[in-house]
N, C-alpha and C positions, 0 to 999 in steps of 0.2 A: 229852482230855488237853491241845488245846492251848488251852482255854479256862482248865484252869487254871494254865497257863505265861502267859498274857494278864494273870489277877489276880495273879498273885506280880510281874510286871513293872509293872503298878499301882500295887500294893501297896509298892511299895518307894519312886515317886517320892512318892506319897503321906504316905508314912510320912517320908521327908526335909522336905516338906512343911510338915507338923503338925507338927515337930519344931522348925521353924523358927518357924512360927508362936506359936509357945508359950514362945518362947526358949532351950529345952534346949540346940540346935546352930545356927551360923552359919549362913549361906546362901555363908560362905567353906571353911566347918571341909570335912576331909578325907570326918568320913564322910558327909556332907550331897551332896557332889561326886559319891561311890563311889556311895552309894545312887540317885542319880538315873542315874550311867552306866550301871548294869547296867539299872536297871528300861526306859531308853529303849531301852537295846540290844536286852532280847530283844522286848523292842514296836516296833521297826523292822524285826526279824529275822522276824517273823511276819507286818507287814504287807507286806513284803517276797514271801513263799510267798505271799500272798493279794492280787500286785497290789492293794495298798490305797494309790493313789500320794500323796495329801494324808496318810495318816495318818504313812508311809515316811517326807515331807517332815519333818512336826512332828519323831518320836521319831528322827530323824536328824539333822534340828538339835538337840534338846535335847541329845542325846549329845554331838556335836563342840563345842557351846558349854560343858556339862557339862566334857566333856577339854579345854579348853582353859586353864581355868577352875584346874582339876586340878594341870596340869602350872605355870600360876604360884603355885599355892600352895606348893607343891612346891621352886620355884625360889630361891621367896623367901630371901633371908638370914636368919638367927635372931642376935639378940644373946643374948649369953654367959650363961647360969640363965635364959632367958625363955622361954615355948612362945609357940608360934605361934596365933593366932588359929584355936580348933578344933581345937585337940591335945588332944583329950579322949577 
């Protein structure tokens, strides 16, 4: 099971990824942000049970830079009829 809690956590930064690369979604947009928080989270949640301490490192920063990232997009002001870069 928790191998495949490991690939859906992959699978998700992945998938923001390729999404970005492709141009579908920003590398600012919301769900670009969300899909990389979860997928690093539960990939630091598990490297975590499995003293993985490099790996814990990575998918720990990626999440806090992820949330960071997050919370100014978030922040940001919106002018009056305009979406926000990634309000899609």
């Amino acid at each position: 099971m928790e191998q495949v809690i490991q690939v859906l956590g992959s699978l998700l930064i992945l998938t923001a990824f390729a999404a970005a690369q492709r141009g579908a979604i920003a590398p600012t947009s919301k769900s670009y942000l969300l899909l990389n928080i979860v997928g690093s989270t539960i990939l630091a949640l598990l490297a975590a049970l499995e003293t993985q301490l490099g790996f814990l490192l990575l998918e720990t920063g990626w999440a806090l830079v992820s949330g960071r990232s997050l919370i100014k997009v978030l922040r940001r002001p919106r002018a009056a009829g305009t979406l926000r870069t990634g309000d899609h």
